[in-house]
C-alpha positions as CSV (number, residue, x, y, z in Angstrom):
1,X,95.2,64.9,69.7
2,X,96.9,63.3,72.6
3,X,98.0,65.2,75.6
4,X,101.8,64.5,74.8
5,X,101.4,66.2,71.3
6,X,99.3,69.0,72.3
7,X,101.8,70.1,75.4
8,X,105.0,69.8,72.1
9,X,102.2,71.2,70.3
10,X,102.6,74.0,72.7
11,X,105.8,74.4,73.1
12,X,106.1,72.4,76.3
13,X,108.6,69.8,77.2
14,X,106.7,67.0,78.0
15,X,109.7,65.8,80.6
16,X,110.0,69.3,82.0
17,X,105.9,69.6,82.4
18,X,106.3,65.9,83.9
19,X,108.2,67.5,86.5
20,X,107.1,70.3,88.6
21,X,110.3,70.9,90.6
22,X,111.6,72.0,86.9
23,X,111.7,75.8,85.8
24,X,108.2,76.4,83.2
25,X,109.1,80.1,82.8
26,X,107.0,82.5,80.4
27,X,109.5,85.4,79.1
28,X,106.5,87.1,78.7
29,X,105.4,90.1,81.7
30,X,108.8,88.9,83.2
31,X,110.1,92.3,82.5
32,X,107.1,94.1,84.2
33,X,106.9,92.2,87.1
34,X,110.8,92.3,87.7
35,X,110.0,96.7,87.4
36,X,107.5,96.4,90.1
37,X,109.9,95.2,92.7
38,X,112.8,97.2,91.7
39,X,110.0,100.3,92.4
40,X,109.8,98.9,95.8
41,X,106.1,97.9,95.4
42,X,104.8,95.8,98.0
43,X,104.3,93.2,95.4
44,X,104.8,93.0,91.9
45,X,102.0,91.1,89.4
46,X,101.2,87.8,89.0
47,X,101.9,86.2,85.7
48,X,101.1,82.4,84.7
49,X,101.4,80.0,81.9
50,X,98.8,77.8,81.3
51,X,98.7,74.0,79.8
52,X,95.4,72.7,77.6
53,X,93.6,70.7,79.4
54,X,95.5,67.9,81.3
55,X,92.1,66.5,82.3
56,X,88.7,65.7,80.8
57,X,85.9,63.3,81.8
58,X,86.3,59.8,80.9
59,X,83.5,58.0,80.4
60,X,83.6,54.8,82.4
61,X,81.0,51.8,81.8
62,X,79.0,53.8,79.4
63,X,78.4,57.1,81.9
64,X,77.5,60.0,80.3
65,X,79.9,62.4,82.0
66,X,79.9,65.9,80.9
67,X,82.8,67.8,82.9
68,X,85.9,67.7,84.8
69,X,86.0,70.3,87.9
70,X,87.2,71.3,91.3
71,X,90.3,69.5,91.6
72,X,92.3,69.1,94.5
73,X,95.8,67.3,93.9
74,X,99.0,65.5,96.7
75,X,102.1,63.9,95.6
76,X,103.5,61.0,97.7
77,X,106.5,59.7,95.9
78,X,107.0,59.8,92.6
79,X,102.7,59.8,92.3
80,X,100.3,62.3,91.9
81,X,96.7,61.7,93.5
82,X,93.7,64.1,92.0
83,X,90.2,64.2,93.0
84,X,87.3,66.4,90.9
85,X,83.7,66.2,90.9
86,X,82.2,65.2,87.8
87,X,78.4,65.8,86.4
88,X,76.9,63.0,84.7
89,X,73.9,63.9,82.7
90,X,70.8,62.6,84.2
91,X,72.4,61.8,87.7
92,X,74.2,65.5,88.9
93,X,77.3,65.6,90.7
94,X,79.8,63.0,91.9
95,X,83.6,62.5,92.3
96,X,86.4,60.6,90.6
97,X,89.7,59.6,91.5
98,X,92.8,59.2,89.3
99,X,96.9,59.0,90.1
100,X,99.7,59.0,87.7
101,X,103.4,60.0,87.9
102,X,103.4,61.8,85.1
103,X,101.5,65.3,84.0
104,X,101.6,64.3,80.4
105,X,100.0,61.1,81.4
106,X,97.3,62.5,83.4
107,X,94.3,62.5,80.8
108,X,95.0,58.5,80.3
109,X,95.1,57.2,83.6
110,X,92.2,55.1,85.1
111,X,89.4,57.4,86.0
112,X,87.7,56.0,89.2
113,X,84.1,56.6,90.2
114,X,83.6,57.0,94.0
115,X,80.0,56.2,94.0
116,X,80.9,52.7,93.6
117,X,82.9,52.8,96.8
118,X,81.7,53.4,100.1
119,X,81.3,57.2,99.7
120,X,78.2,55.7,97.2
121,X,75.8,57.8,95.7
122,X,74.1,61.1,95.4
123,X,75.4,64.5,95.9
124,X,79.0,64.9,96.1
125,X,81.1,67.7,94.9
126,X,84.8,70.0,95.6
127,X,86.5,67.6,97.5
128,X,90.3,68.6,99.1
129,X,92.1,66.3,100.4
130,X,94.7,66.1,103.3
131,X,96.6,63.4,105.5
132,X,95.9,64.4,109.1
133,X,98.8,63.4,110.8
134,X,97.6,62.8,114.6
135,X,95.1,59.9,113.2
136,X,97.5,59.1,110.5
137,X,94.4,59.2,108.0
138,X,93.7,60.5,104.8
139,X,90.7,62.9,104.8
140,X,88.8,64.0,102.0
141,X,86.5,66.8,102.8
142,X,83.7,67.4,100.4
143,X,79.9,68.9,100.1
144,X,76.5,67.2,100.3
145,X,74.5,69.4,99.6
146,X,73.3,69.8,103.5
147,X,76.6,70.5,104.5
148,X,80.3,69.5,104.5
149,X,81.3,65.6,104.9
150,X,84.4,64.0,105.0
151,X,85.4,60.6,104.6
152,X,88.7,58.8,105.7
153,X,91.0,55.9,104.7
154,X,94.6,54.9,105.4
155,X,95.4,53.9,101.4
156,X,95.5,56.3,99.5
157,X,95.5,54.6,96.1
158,X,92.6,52.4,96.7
159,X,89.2,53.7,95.8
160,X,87.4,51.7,98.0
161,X,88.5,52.1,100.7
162,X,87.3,55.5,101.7
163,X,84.9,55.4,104.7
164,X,80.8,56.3,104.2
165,X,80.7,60.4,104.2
166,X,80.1,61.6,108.3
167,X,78.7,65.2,108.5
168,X,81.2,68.0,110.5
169,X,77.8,69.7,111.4
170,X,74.7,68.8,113.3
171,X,72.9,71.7,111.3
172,X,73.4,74.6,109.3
173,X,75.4,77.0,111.6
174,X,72.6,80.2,112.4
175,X,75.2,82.8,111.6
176,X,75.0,81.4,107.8
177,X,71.0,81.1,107.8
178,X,70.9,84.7,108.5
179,X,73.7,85.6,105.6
180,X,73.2,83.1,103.3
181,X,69.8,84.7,101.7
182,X,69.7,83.1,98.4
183,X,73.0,81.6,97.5
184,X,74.4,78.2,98.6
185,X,76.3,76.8,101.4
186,X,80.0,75.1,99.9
187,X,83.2,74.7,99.4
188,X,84.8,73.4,102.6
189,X,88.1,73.8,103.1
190,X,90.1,72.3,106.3
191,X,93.6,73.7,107.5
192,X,95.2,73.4,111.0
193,X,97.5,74.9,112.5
194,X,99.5,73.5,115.9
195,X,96.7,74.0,118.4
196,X,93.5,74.6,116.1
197,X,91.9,72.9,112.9
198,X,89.9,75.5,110.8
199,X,86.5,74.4,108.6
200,X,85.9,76.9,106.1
201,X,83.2,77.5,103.8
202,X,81.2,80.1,101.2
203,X,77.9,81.1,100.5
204,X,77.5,82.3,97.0
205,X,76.4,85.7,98.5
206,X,79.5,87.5,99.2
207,X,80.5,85.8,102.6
208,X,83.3,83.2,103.4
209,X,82.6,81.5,106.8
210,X,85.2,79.9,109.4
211,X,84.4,77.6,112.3
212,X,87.4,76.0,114.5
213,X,87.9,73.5,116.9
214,X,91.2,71.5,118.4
215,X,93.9,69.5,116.9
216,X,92.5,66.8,119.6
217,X,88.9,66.9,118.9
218,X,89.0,67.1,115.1
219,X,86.8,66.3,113.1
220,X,84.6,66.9,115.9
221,X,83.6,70.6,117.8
222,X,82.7,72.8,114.7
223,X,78.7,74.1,115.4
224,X,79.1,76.2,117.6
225,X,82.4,78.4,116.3
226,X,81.2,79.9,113.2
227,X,82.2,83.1,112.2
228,X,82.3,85.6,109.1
229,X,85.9,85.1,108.5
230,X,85.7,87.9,105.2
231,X,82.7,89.8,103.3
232,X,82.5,91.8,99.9
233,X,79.6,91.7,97.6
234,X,78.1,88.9,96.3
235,X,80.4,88.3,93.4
236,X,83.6,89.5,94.8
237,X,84.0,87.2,96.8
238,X,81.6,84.3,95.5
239,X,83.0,80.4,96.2
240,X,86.0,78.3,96.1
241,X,88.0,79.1,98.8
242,X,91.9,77.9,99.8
243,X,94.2,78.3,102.4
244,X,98.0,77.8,102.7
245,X,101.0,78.1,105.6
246,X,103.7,79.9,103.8
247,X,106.3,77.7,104.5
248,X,108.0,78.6,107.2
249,X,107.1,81.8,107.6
250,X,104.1,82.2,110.2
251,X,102.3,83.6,107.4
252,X,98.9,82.1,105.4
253,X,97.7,82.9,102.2
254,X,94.0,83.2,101.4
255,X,92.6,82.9,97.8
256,X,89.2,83.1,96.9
257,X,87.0,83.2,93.2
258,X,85.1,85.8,92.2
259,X,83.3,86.6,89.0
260,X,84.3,89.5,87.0
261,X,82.2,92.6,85.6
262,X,82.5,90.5,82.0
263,X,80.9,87.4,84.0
264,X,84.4,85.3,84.4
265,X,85.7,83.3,87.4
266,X,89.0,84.6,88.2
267,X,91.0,84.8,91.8
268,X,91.6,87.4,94.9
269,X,94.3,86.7,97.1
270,X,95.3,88.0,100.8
271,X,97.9,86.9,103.1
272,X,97.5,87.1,106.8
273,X,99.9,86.0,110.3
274,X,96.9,83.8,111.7
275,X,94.2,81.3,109.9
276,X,91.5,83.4,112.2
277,X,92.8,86.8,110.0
278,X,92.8,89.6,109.6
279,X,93.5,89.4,106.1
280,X,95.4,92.1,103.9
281,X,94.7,92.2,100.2
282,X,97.8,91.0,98.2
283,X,96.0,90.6,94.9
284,X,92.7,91.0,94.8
285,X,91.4,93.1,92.2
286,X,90.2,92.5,88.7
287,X,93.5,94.7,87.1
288,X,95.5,92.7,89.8
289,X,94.4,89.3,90.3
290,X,95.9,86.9,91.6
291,X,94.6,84.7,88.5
292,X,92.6,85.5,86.1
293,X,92.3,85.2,82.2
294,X,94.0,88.7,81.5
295,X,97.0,87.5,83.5
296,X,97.9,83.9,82.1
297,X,99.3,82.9,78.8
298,X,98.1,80.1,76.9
299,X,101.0,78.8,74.7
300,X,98.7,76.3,73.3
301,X,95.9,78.1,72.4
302,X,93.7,80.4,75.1
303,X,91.3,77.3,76.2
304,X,89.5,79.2,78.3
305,X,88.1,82.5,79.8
306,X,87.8,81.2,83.3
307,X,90.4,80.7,86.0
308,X,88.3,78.5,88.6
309,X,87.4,76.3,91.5
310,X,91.2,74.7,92.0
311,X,94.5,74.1,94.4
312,X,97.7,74.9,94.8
313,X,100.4,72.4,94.3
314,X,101.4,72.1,98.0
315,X,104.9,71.2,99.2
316,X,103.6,69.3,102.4
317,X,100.7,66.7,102.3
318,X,99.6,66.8,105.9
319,X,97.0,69.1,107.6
320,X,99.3,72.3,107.4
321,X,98.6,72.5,103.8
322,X,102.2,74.2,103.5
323,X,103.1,75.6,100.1
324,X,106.8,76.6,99.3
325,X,107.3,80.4,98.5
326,X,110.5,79.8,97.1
327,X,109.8,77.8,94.7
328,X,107.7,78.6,91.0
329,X,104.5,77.9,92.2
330,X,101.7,76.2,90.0
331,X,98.1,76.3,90.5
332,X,95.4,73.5,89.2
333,X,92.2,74.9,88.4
334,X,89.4,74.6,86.3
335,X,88.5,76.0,82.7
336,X,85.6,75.5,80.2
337,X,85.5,76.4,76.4
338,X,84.5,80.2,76.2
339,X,82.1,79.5,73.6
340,X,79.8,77.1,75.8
341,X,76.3,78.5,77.7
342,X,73.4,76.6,79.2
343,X,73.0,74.9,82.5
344,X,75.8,74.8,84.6
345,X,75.7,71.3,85.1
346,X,76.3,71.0,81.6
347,X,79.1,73.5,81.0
348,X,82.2,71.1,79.6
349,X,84.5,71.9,82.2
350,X,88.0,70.6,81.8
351,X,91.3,70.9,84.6
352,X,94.4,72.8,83.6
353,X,97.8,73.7,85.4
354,X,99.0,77.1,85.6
355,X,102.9,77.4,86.4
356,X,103.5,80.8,87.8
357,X,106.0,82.9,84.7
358,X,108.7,85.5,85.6
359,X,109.0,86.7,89.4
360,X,106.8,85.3,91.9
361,X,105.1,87.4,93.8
362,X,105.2,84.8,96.9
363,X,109.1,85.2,96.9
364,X,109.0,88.3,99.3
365,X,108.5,85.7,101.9
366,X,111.7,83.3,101.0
């Protein structure tokens, strides 16, 4: 069934899911949520709605590509830009490229393989990308396996043009080596502030890493800055991190997957007054995620136990990564049919959008 028929299929308005600025409100946990604030709680729960799938893997000149994953999503205009890493059996990880002006549409438009640009072959996985305003530059930050790279280009829309991937590292940072033990260094994630840009990254074994350098010298200046930004155990706080500005507010907001006591990804959340931290907990355990399986609603059909690796839909493209707290906020992430098992690489993960039902949560700082 086509995406259009499965979102009526759902109950969604196909216009209204075209268009984000519109209200996608869930009646249901409206009523709770509105009782936690009217107790004077410092927040109330979060509560989302989510679509099917509005993207799965394409197969494009006869690739056998297995999964959909780690999206990262701007708008400019009336388009929509996403980036995921893909698995293609027999090869591993890589990343594709769509845009679209249309959610409904998203499943149908042209799937473009990045290996065949200049970002080429091998390893590449959880990109994010940003337009850095002082080199007015698109950057998309991804892993490598050895590290974090990031590649640049000044059109957006065009595939190719992305430059070949330049490491932000010389090595492995030593504060990692001695943390790291047996997990994996990933998930880079880049936010700046006026004076500072901020490299994070995880480690599979409870830590999540930040390294800084300036405005001016960025992309360059990271090695020697690392720091243990947060630690919990291992899969508390496990991979996938992102950061936001709060609008206007001076405040940032942290999210981070975990896996649950039943084995399922789900998200904490914290906010904090500086990207450096500290960092107070504003969602962040498994009866009070920030998302999680037990806190969405599936009006199509629950797709999914797992509420991972994913973005926020920002309200600023450039290096601030500035979401709006006033606004419904929606959150695209990845899912994969409860039912499926085996090697990872295999798992048939497919992207969703969550719009956030009732309350938000985020409001307390409109």
């Amino acid at each position: 069934m086509g995406l259009s028929r499965r979102l009526r299929a759902a109950g969604v308005s196909v216009l209204a899911f075209g268009l984000l600025s519109s209200t996608f409100v869930a009646e249901a946990g409206a009523d709770d949520a509105t009782s936690a604030f009217e107790a004077g709680q410092a927040h109330a729960t979060f509560d989302w709605t989510s679509t099917p799938p509005v993207i799965t893997p394409d197969r494009v000149d006869g690739r056998d590509l297995i999964s959909a994953k780690d999206p990262t999503v701007v708008r400019t205009g009336d388009t929509w830009h996403v980036f995921h890493t893909m698995f293609e059996a027999g090869t591993g990880w890589t990343l594709a490229y769509r845009n679209f002006t249309d959610w409904a549409q998203a499943d149908n438009a042209t799937q473009h393989m990045l290996d065949q640009g200049p970002i080429g072959p091998g390893y590449r996985a959880a990109p994010q990308v940003f337009y850095f305003a002082p080199h007015d530059l698109w950057y998309l930050v991804y892993q490598t396996g050895g590290g974090g790279s990031y590649s640049t280009t000044r059109t957006l829309s065009d595939p190719s043009s992305w430059s070949p991937p330049q490491n932000f590292y010389s090595s492995m940072p030593q504060i990692i080596r001695d943390n790291i033990g047996d997990g994996h260094w990933v998930d880079f994630w880049t936010i700046c502030d006026e004076a500072r840009c901020h490299l994070f990254s995880s480690d599979d074994n409870g830590h999540l890493y930040r390294s800084e350098t300036t405005v001016e010298n960025f992309p360059h200046g990271f090695d020697d800055s690392t720091v243990i930004a947060l630690e919990d155990s291992r899969y508390r706080l496990f991979e996938a991190a992102n950061i936001y500005r709060i609008g206007d507010t001076g405040q940032y907001l942290l999210l981070h997957e975990a896996i649950g006591g039943d084995g399922r990804r789900w998200f904490r959340s914290w906010t904090s007054s500086d990207i450096a931290g500290p960092w107070t907990a504003l969602a962040d355990e498994e009866h009070d995620p920030f998302a999680r399986a037990t806190n969405v609603t599936f009006p199509g059909g629950r797709w999914t136990e797992d509420i991972s690796h994913g973005e926020m839909i920002r309200s600023e493209n450039d290096q601030s990564l500035t979401i709006d707290p006033c606004a419904h906020n929606q959150f695209l992430y990845q899912g994969v049919d409860p039912g499926a098992g085996g090697d990872y690489g295999l798992l048939p993960y497919r992207v969703g959008l969550l719009f956030q039902a009732g309350p938000d949560p985020l409001d307390q700082f409109c």
